[in-house]
C-alpha positions in Angstrom: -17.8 -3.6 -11.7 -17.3 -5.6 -8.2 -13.9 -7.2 -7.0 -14.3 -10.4 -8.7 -15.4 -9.2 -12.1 -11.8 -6.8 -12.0 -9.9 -10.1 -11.0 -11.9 -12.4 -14.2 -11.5 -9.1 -16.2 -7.1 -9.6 -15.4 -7.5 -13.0 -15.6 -9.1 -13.4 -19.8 -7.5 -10.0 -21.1 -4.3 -10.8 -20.5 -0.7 -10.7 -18.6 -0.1 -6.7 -20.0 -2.9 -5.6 -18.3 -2.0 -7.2 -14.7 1.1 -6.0 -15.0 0.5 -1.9 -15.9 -2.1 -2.0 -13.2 0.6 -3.6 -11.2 3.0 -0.9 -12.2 0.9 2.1 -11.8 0.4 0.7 -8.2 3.8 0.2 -7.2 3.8 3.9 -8.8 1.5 5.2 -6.7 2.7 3.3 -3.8 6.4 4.4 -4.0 4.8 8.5 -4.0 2.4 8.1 -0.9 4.9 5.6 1.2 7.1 8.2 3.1 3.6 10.5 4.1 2.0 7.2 5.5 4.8 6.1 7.3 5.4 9.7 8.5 1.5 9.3 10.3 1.8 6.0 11.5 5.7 5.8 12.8 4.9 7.0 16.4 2.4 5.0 17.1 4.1 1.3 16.0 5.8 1.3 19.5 2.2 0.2 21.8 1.4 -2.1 18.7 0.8 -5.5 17.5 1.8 -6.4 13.6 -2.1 -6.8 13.1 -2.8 -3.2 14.4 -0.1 -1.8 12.9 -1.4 -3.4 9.2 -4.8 -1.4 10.3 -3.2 1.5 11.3 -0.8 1.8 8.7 -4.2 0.5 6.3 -6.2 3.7 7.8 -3.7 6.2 7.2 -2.9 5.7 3.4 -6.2 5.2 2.7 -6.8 8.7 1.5 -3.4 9.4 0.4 -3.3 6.7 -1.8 -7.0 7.5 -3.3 -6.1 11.0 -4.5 -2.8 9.8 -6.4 -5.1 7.0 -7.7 -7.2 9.6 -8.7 -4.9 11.7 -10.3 -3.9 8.5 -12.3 -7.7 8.4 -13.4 -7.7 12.0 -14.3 -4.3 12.0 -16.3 -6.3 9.1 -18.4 -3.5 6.6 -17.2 -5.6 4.6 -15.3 -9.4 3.3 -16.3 -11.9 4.3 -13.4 -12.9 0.5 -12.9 -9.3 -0.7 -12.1 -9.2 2.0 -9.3 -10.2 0.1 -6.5 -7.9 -2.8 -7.3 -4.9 -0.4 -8.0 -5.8 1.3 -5.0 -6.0 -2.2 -2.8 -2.5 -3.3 -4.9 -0.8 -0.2 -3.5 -1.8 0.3 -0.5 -0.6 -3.7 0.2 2.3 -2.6 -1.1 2.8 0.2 1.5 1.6 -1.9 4.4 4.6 -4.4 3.4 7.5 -1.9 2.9 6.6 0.0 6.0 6.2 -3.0 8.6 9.5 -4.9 7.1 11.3 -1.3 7.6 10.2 -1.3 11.0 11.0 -4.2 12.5 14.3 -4.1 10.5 15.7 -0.9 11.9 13.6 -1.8 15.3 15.2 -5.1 15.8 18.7 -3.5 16.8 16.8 -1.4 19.5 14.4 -4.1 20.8 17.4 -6.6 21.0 20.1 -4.0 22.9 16.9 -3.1 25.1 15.7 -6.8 26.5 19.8 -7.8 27.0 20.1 -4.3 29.3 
């Protein structure tokens, strides 16, 4: 089933469905956050926002694929809403890890350009 059919398939069946994908992805998401940023941290320093969504991007990628497919296995999750649930949470990750970033950064960056 490509991309768009999932999307159409969302759209006619129904709010519910949207929103337990949603759910199992902000799941998964809240289980594979800390490991990703625990990769990616060290490198933010050298990086642009855009490399840093790639970066962070690469790194979950396969994190975020086995807890989808434990979700699969467990019969939670139907095997042609992976790749959106997988897409959902590792947006979801990108987002909670940059704004963390530049939130604690901003402090530092700030006390370091006024030295």
């Amino acid at each position: 089933m490509s991309s768009a059919h999932r999307w159409l398939k969302l759209f006619l069946f129904g709010r519910r469905d949207a929103e337990i994908l949603q759910t199992l992805a902000a799941e998964v998401a809240s289980r594979c956050r800390e490991a990703v940023e625990a990769r990616a941290r060290e490198k933010f320093g050298v990086m642009g926002i855009q490399q840093m969504r790639g970066y962070i991007r690469a790194q979950a990628a396969g994190i975020v694929r086995g807890e989808v497919d434990d979700l699969v296995d467990a019969g939670r999750l139907a095997c042609e809403d992976r790749l959106l649930a997988e897409a959902w949470a590792t947006e979801r990750i990108i987002h909670a890890v940059i704004h963390d970033w530049f939130r604690v950064s901003s402090p530092r960056v700030a006390s370091g350009a006024a030295a």
